[in-house]
N, C-alpha and C positions, 0 to 999 in steps of 0.2 A: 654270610658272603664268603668267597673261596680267599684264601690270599695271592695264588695264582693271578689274581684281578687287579691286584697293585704291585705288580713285576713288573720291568720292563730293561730294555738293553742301557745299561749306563756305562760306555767306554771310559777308559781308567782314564784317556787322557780329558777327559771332560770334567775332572775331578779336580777341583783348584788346590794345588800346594802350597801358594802365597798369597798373602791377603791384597788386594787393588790399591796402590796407591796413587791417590791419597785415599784416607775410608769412604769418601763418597765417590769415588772414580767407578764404581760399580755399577753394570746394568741392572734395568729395573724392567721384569716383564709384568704389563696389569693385566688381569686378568677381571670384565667386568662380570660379575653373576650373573646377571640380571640378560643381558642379550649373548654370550660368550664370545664376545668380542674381545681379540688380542691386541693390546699397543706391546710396543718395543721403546723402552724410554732410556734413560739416567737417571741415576737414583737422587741426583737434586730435584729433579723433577715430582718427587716425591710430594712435596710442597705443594703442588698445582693443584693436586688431588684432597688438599684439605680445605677447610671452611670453619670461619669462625665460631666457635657454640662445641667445636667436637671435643673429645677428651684422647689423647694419645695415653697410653700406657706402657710402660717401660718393665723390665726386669733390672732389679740394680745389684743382684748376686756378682759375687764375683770370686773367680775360679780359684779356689786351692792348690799352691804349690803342691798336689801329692803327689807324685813320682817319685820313686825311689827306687835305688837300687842296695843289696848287700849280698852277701856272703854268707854261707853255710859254713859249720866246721870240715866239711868235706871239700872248701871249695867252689862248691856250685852256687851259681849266679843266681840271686831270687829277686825279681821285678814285683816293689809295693807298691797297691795302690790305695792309698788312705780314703776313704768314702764318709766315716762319720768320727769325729772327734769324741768319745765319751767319758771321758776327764781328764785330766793334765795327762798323764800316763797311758791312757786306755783307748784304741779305736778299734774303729770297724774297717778291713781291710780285704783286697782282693790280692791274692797272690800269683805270681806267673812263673813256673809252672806252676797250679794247685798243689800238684803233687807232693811238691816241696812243703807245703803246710802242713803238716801231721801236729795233731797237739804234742805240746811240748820242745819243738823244734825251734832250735834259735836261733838269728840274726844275729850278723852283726853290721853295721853302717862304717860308713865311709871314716867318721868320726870319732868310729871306737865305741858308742854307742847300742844295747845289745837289745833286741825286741825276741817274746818270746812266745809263742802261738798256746793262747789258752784255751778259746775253743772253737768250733766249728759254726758257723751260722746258715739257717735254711737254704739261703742265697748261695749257698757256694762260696763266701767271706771266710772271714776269719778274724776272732778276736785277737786282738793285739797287744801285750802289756810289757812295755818299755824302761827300761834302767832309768835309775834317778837320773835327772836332767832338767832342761831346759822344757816350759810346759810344752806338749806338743807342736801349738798353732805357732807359737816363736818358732821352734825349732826347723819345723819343715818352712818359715819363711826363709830359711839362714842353706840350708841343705836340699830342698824338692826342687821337683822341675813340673812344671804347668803340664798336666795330661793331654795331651792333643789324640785326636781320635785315630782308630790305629789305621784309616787310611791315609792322614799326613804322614809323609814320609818324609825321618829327619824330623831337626829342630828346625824354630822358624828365628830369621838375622835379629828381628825384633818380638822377645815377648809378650810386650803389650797389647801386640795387636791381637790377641786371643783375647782380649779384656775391652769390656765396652766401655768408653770415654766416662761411665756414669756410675761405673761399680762403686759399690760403698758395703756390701754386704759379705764376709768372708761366708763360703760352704760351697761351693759346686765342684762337682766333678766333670763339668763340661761347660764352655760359655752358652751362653742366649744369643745365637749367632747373628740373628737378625738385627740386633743392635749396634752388630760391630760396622754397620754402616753411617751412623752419624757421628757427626763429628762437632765440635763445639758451638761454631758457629752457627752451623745448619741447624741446632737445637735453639736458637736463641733466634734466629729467623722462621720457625714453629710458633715460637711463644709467640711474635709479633703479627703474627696473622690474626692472634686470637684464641690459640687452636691453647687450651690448658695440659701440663703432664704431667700425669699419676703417675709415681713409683711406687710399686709395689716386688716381694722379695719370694723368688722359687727357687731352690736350691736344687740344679739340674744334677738327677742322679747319674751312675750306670750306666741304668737301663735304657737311657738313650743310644748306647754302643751297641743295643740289642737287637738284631733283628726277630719282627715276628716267624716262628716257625711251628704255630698250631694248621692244620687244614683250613680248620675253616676260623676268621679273624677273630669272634665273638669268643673264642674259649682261651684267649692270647692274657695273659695275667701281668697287670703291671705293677712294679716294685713301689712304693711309696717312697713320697717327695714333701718336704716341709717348704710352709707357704707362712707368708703375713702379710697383712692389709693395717695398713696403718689407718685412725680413725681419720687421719688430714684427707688419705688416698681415696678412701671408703666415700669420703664427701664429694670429694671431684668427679668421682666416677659415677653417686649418685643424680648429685646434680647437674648431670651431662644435659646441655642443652641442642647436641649434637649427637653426630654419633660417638661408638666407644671403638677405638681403634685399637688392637691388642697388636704390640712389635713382639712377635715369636709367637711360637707354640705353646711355650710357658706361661705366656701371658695369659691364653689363652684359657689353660687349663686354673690357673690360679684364679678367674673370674669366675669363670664356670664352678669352680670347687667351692666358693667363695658364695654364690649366689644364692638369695633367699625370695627373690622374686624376681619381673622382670626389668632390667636393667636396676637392680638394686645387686649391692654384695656388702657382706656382714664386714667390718674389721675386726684383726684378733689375728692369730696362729693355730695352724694346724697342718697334719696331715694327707695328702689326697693318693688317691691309684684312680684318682678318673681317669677311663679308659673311652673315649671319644669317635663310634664310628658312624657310617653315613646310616641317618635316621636318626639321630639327635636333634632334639631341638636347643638349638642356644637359645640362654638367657638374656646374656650380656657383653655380646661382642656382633659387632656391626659391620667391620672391617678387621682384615688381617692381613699382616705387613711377616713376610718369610720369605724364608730361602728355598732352594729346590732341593729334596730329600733322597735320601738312599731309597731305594727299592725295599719292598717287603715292609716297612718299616712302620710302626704306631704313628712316626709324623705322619707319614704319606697317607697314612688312613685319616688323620684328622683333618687336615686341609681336604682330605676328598669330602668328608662330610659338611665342611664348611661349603665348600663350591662347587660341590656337586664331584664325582668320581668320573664321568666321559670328559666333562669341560677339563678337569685337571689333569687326567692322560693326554688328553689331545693337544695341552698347551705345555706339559713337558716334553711333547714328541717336536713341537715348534720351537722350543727353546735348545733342546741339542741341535736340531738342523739348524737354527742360527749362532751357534757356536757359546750361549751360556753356559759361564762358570755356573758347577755344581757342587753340594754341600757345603760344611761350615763357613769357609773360608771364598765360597763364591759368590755370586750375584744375588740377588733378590726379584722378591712377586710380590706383589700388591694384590689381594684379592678383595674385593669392592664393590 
């Protein structure tokens, strides 16, 4: 398929800066499969649409202070972005400008602190090996700033709200945005319908800042992403007496990577680059609970193959004409 075919006009100012407060004050557009019938709802409404027996699924990552900034000996500004921790000392990082990376070029932090670029990674990274100190994960708690995607502009008054009420898992470089809509209570008004929720853990890379930019979608290559299914998670999700309900794309893909038959998925750890487009068959996902996507984008292609590609153009052409927040930080769709 062209990627041309999932473009479409997104004005900037339909792009939410700040998150709805409170976190469920957000619209919720549904979107049903089955007849392509639109409601317009709120996202507590969200509830109405569930039923006893079903299983919700969560991502409980939770995003990495890595931001950083330092200094060159010459002065000039280098914007870190920490991606993978790989020992007390040692990560996986992206630089801004690249250029500024060259092996052996060194940083220094705010702190005094010195990192020194050891070597190049296929991705366009860079490995990163840092002055005795404090382990890494402590230290960018005490010094980073939460990566927001680079069309938030500006910090946000609270940074929490890039974090889902649920995280428990340090490693992303971006939240599971569709989370960022419940909120405690509304979780515990879920459980009392009946409805069971799985956590399970996908640590959002990059390549979600990525737009696709092959011709055609199929030759688009995605970066891998570390996933785990705990065996408690494995069990809920098996013994779904309902449906399986995935909150994000993450979820989505951590099922699907996960899956060994139908509505069955393995527990354990590993790695995925499943790459999701229309003409998949899902395994084990029944429903999906998201936000509206950047144009061009590997999300945009997986929800089209979830819900069909005309039905999901035609309801985000419905969702800007009725004035829906867009990406991270904006509303939500229930796809059903």
């Amino acid at each position: 398929m062209k990627l041309d075919l999932f473009d479409y006009t997104l004005p900037s100012e339909a792009i939410a800066q700040r998150a709805a407060e409170p976190r469920d004050a957000s619209r919720l557009l549904v979107l049903h499969r089955d007849t392509g019938v639109v409601e317009h709802r709120q996202f507590p409404d969200f509830c109405s649409y569930l039923r006893a027996g079903d299983v919700l699924v969560l991502n409980n990552t939770r995003v990495r202070a890595a931001r950083l900034f330092a200094s060159k000996t010459t002065g000039a500004r280098v914007e870190v972005l920490v991606l993978d921790i790989l020992s007390p000392l040692t990560c996986h990082a992206l630089l801004g400008p690249a250029r500024r990376g060259r092996v052996g070029a060194r940083f220094t932090f705010e702190d005094g602190r010195t990192a020194e670029v050891q070597e190049r990674t296929p991705d366009g990274g860079r490995i990163l090996r840092f002055s005795e100190g404090p382990p890494l994960e402590e230290w960018l708690n005490a010094y980073g700033a939460l990566p927001l995607p680079p069309y938030i502009h500006g910090s946000l008054p609270d940074p929490s709200r890039y974090q889902t009420v649920y995280n428990r898992e340090v490693g992303s470089a971006a939240a599971p945005t569709a989370g960022l809509h419940f909120t405690p209570q509304l979780l515990q008004q879920i459980r009392d319908l009946g409805v069971t929720i799985a956590e399970v853990t996908l640590h959002v890379g990059v390549d979600t800042f990525r737009p696709v930019k092959t011709a055609e979608i199929e030759q688009h290559q995605m970066h891998s992403e570390w996933y785990d299914i705990s065996p408690e998670a494995a069990a809920a999700i098996n013994g779904a007496a309902g449906r399986i309900i995935a909150v994000g794309t993450t979820c989505v893909r951590t099922l699907e990577s996960a899956a060994i038959a139908d509505r069955q998925v393995r527990s354990g750890s590993g790695s995925t680059r499943l790459y999701i487009t229309p003409g998949y068959r899902f395994k084990c996902v029944d429903a999906l609970l998201t936000n509206f996507h950047y144009p061009r984008s590997s999300l945009l292609i997986l929800v089209s193959a979830f819900a069909g590609w005309e039905p999901i153009i035609r309801a985000y052409h419905e969702a800007l004409a009725n004035g829906y927040r867009f990406l991270s930080l904006g509303d939500a769709m229930l796809l059903i």
